[in-house]
TIVEX-314265 format. One record per residue (C-alpha): residue number from 1; residue in three letters; chain; x, y, z. Coordinates in pm, 1 decimal. Layout:
<pts>
NUM | ala | A | X | Y | Z;
...
</pts>
This chain:
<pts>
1 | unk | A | 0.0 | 0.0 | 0.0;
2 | unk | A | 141.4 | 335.5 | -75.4;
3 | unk | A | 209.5 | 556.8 | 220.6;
4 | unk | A | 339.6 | 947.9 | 235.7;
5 | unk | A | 577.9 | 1130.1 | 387.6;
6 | unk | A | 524.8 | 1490.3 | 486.7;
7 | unk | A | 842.1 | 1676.5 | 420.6;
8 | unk | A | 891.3 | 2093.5 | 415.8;
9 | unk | A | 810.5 | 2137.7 | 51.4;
10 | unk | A | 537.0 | 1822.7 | -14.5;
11 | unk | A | 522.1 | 1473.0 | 41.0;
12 | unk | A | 676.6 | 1154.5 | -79.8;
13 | unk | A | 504.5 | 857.9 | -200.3;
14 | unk | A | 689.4 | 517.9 | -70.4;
15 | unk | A | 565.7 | 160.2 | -40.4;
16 | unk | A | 703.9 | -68.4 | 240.0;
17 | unk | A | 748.5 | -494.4 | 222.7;
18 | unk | A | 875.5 | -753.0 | 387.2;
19 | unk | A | 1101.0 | -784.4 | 737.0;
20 | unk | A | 1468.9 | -772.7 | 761.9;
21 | unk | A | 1733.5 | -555.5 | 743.2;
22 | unk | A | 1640.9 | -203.9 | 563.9;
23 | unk | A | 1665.4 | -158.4 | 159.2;
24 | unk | A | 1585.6 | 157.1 | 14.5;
25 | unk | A | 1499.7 | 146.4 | -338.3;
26 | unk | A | 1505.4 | 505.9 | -554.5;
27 | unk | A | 1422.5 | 550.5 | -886.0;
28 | unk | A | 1580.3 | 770.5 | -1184.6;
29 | unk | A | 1397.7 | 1088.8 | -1342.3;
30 | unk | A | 1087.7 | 1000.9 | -1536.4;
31 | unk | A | 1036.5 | 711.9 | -1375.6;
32 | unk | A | 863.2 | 587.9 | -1063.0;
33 | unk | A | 864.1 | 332.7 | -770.7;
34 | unk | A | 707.0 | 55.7 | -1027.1;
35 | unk | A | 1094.9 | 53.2 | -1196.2;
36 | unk | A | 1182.4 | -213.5 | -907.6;
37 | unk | A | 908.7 | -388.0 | -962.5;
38 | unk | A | 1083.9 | -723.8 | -1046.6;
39 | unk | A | 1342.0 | -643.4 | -832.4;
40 | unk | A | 1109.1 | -588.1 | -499.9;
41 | unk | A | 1002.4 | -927.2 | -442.3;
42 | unk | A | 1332.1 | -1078.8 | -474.4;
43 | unk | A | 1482.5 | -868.8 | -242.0;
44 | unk | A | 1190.7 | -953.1 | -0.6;
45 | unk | A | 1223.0 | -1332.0 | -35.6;
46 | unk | A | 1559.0 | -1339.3 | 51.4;
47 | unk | A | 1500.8 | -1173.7 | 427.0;
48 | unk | A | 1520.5 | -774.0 | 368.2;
49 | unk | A | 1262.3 | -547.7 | 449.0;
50 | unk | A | 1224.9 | -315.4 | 124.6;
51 | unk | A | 1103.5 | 37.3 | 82.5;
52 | unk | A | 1068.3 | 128.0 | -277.4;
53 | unk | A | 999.3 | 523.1 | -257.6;
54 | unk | A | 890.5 | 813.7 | -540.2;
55 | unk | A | 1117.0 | 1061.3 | -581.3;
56 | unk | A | 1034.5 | 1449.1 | -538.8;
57 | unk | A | 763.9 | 1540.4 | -813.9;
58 | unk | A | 736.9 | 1192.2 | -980.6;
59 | unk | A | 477.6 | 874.3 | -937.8;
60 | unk | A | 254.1 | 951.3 | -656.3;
61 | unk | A | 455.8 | 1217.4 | -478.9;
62 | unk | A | 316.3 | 1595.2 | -463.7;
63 | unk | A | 449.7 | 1852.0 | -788.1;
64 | unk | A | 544.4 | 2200.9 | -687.5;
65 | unk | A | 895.2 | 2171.3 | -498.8;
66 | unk | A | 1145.0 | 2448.5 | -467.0;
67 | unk | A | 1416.7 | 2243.9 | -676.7;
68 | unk | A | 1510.9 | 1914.0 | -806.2;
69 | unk | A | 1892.0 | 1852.3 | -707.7;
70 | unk | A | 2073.8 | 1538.5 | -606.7;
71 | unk | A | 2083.6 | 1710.6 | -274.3;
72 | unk | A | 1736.2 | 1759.0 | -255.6;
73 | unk | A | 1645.9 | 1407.4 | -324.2;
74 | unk | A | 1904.8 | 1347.0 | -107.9;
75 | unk | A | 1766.2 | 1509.2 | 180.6;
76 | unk | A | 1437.4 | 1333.2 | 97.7;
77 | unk | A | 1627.1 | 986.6 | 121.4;
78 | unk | A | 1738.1 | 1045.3 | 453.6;
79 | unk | A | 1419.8 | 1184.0 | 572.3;
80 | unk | A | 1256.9 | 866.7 | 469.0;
81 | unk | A | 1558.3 | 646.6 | 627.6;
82 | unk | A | 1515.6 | 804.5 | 950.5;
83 | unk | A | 1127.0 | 798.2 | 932.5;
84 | unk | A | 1141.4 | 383.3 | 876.1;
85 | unk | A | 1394.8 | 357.0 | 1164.3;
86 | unk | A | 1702.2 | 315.5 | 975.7;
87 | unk | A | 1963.0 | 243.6 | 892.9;
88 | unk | A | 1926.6 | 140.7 | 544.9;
89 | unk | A | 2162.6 | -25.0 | 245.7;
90 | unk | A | 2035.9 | 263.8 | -33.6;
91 | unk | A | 2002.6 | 185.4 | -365.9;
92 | unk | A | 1963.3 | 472.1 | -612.2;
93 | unk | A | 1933.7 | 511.3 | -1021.7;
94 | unk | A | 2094.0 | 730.3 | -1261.6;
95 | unk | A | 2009.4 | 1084.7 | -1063.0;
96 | unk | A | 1938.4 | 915.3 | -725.7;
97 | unk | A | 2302.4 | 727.2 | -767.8;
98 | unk | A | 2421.4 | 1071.5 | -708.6;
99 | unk | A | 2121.1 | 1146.6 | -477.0;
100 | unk | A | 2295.2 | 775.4 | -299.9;
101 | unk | A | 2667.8 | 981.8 | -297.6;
102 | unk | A | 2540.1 | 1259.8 | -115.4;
103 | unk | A | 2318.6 | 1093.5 | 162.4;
104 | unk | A | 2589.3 | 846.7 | 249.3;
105 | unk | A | 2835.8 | 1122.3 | 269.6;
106 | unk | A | 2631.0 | 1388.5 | 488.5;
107 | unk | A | 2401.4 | 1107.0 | 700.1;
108 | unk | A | 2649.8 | 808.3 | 735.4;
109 | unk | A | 2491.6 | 702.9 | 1082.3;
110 | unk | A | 2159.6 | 604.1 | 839.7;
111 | unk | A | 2353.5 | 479.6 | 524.1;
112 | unk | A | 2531.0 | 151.8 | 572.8;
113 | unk | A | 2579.0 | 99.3 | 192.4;
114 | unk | A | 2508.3 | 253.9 | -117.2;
115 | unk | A | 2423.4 | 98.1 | -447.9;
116 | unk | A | 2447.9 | 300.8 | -775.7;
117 | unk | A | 2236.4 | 194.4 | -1101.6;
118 | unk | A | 2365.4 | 324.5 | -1403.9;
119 | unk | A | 2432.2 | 660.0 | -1204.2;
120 | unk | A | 2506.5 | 1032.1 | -1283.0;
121 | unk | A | 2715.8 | 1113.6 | -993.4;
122 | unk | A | 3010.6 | 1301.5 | -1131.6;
123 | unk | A | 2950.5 | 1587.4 | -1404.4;
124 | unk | A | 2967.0 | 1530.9 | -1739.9;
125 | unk | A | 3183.9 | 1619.2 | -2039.7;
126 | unk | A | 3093.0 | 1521.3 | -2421.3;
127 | unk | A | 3404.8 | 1441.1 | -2634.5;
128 | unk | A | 3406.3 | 1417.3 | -3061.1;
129 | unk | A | 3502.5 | 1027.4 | -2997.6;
130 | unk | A | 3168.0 | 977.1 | -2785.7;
131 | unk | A | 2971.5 | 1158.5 | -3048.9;
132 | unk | A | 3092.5 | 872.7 | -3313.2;
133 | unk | A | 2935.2 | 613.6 | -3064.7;
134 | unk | A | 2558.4 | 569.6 | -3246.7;
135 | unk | A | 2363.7 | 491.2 | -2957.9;
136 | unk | A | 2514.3 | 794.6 | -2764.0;
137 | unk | A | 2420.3 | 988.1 | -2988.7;
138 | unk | A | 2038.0 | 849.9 | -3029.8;
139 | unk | A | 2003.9 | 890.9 | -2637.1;
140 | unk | A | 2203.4 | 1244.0 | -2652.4;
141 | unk | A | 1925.1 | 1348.4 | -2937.2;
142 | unk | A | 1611.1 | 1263.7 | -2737.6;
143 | unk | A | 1710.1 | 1314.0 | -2391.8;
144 | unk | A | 1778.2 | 1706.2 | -2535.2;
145 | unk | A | 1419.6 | 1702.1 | -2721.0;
146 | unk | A | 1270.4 | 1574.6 | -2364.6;
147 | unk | A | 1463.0 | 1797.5 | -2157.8;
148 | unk | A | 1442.1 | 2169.6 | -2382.5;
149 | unk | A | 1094.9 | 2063.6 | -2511.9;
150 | unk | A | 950.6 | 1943.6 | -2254.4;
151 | unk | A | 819.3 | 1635.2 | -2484.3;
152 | unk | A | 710.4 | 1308.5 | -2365.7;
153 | unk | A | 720.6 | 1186.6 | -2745.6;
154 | unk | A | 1120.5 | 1228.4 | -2699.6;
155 | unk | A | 1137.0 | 1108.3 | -2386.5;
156 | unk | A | 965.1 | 768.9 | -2531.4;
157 | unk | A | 1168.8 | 764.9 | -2787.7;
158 | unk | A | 1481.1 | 791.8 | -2557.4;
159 | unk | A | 1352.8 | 547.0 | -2372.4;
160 | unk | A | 1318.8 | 282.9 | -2726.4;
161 | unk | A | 1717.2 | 382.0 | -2725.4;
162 | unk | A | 1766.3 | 312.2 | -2280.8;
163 | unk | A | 1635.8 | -81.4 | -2304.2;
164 | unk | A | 1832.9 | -205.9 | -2569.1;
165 | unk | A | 1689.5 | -582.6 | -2708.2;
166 | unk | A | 1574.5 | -754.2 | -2435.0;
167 | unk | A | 1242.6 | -588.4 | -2277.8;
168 | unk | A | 1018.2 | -662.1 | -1970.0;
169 | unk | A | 683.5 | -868.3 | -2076.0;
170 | unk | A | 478.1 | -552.7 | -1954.9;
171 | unk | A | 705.3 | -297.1 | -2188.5;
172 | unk | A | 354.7 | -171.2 | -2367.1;
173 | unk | A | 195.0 | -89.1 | -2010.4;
174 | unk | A | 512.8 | 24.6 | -1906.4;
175 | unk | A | 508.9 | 287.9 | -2170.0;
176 | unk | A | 149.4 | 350.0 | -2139.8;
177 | unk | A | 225.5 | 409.3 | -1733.4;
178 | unk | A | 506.3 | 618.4 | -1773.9;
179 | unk | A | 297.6 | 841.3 | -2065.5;
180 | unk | A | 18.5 | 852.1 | -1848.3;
181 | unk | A | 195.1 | 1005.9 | -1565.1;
182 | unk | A | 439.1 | 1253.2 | -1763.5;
183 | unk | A | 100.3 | 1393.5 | -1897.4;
184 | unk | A | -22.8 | 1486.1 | -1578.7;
185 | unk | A | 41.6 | 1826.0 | -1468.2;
186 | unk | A | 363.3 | 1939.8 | -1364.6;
187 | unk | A | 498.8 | 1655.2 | -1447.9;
188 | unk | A | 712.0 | 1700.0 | -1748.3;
189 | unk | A | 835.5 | 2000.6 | -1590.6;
190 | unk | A | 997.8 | 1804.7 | -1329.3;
191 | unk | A | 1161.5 | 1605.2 | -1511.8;
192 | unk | A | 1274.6 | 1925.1 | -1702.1;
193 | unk | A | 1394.5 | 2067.7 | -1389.2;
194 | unk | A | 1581.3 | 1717.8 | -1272.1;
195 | unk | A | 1752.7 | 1681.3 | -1607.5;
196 | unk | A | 1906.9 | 2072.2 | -1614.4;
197 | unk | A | 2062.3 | 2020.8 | -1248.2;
198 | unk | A | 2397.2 | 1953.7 | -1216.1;
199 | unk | A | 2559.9 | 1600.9 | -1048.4;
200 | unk | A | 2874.3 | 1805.7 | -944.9;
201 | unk | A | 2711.2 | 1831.2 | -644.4;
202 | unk | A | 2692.9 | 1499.7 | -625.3;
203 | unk | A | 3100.1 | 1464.8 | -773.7;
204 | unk | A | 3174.9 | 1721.3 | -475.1;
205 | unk | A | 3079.4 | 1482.2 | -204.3;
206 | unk | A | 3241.4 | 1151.5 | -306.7;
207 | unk | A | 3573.0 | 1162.2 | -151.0;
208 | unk | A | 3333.4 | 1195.1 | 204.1;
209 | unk | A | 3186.8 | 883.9 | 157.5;
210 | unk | A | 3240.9 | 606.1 | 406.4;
211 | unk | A | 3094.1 | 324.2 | 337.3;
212 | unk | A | 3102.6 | 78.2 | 25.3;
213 | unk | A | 2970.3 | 108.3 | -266.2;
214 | unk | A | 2835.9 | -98.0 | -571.3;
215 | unk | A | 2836.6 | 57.9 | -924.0;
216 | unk | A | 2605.5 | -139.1 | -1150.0;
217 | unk | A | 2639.7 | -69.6 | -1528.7;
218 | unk | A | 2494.0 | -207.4 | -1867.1;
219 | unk | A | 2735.5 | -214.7 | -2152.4;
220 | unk | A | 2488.7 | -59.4 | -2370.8;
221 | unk | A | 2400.6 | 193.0 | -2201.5;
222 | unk | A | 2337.1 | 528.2 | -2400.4;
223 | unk | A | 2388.4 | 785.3 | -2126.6;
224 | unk | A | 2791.1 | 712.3 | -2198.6;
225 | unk | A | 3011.0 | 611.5 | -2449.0;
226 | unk | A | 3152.5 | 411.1 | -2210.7;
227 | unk | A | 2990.7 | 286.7 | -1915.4;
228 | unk | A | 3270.7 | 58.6 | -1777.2;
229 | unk | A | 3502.2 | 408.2 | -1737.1;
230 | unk | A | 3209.8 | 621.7 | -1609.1;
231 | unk | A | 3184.0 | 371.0 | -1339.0;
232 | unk | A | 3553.1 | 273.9 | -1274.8;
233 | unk | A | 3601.9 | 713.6 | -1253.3;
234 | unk | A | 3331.3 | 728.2 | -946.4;
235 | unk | A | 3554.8 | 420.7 | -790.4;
236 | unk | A | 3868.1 | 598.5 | -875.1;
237 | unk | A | 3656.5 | 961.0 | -694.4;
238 | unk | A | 3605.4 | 750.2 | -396.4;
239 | unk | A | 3832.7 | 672.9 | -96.2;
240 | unk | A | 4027.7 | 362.1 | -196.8;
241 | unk | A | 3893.9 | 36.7 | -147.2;
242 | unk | A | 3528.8 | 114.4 | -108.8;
243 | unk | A | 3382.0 | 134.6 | -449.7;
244 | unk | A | 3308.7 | -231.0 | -706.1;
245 | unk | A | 3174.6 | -144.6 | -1059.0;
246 | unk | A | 2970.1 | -480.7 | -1210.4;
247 | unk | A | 2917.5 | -468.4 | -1540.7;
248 | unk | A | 2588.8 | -592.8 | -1695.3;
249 | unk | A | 2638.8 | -710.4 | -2039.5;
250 | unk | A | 2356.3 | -582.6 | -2328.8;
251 | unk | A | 2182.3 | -374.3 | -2055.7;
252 | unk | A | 2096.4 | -20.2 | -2125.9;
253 | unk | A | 2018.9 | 278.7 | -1858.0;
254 | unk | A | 1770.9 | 60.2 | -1675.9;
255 | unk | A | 1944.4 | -268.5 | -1556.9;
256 | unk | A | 1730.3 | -344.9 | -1253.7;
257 | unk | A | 1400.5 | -325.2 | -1508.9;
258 | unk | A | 1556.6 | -499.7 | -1814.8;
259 | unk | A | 1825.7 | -748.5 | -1655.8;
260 | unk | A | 1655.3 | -759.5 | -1234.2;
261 | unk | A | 1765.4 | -1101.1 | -1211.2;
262 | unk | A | 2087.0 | -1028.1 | -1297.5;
263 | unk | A | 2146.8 | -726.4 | -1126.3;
264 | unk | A | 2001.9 | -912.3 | -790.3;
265 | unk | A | 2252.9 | -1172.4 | -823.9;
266 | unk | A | 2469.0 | -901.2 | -821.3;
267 | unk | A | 2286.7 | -695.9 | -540.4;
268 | unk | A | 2287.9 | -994.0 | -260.9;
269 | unk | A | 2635.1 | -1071.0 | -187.2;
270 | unk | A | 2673.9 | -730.2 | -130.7;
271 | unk | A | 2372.0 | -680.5 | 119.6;
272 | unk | A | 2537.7 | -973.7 | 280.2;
273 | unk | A | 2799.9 | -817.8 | 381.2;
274 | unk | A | 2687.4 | -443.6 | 434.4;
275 | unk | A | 2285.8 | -501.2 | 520.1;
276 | unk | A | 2307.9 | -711.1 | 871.1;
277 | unk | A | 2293.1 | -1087.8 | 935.0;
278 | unk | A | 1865.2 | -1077.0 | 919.7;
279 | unk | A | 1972.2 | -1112.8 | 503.8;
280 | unk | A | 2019.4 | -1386.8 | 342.0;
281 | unk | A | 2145.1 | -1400.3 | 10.8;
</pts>
């Protein structure tokens, strides 16, 4: 059942399951809680107690906040990790990887681990040798048309470049889902908002982290030419010995939708270890 969380600003929409030791599950701009939706019940079967939460503006959390930064959401993730009793193993996607960096750096009394999908948590620079990389420069094209547009067309299309061959059964109500919410008001703006902010916030913060982290990427990925070095750079940003990058191969910017089995294979040694003995992996 989804339940809210009052916060200066609005509230956040979040959906609790299962006992154990504390997951936090955040989603990417766009998108909304149902993105772990193969991923939740896994996670819950092997002995963790999951909250899967909406970020600032998007799936059944309130419109109208100040901002949209990583340190916003940030502040949000905490907020919630304190409300459910923390501490918490927090897993965040492409903005709320950085969202992660930040909220393991400033709370690290409610952050016992971070996981980072596909994540934008250093900023960016475009080189001509990316720009020869096709599928950078499909999801370049239509992440521009969604973000200075403000169209949900591009952002559909982007998303036809982001899950590269294989696709969830549901990918037509998927679509439908995600079209259906971008259309309500205030929506698209968000997203807007969230794609002009800057992760050097985000960059700025992780030499102060503390605790380990796990950098998921798919090969095919079109946020980056590259998405091996984009995660082995946040490793090399963080203090040594804390930061893993797995590498998902023929997944795009969405991993824990496309490839979930995969990516929990991936996700339970790690809670193992950094989640509490209640887990079992």
């Amino acid at each position: 059942m989804t339940a809210y969380l009052s916060l200066d600003g609005g509230r956040i929409a979040y959906e609790v399951t299962g006992d154990g030791p504390l997951v936090v599950l955040a989603p990417g701009m766009g998108e909304s809680r149902t993105a772990y939706r193969f991923v939740v019940p896994q996670l819950v079967a092997a002995g963790y107690r999951v909250a899967a939460t909406d970020l600032r503006g998007t799936g059944e959390s309130s419109v109208g906040w100040p901002s949209y930064s990583r340190t916003d959401i940030a502040g949000d993730l905490v907020a919630l990790i304190r409300h459910l009793g923390g501490p918490a193993v927090l897993v965040g996607h492409s903005i709320s990887g950085g969202a992660a960096t930040i909220a393991a750096a400033t709370a690290p009394e409610l952050v016992t681990a971070v996981v980072e999908l596909a994540p934008f948590t250093r900023k960016q620079s475009i080189s001509l040798g990316d720009l020869r990389v096709k599928r950078y420069r499909q999801g370049m094209t239509r992440l521009l048309g969604a973000g200075v547009f403000g169209s949900v067309k591009q952002w559909l299309g982007y998303l036809d470049v982001a899950f590269p061959g294989h696709r969830p059964a549901d990918w037509a109500e998927q679509l439908a889902r995600t079209e259906a919410r971008l259309r309500e008001p205030g929506r698209m703006k968000v997203l807007q908002k969230m794609g002009q902010s800057s992760p050097a916030d985000a960059g700025a913060q992780l030499g102060n982290v503390r605790c380990r982290v796990l950098i998921i990427e798919g090969t095919l990925d079109p946020d980056w030419a590259d998405p091996r070095a984009e995660g082995e750079a946040i490793v090399a940003a963080l203090p040594a010995g804390l930061g893993t990058v797995a590498m998902i191969d023929g997944a795009g910017h969405y991993p824990h939708t496309q490839f979930a089995d995969q990516v929990v294979a991936l996700m339970l040694p790690f809670l193992a270890e950094t989640a509490g003995a209640e887990g079992r992996s």
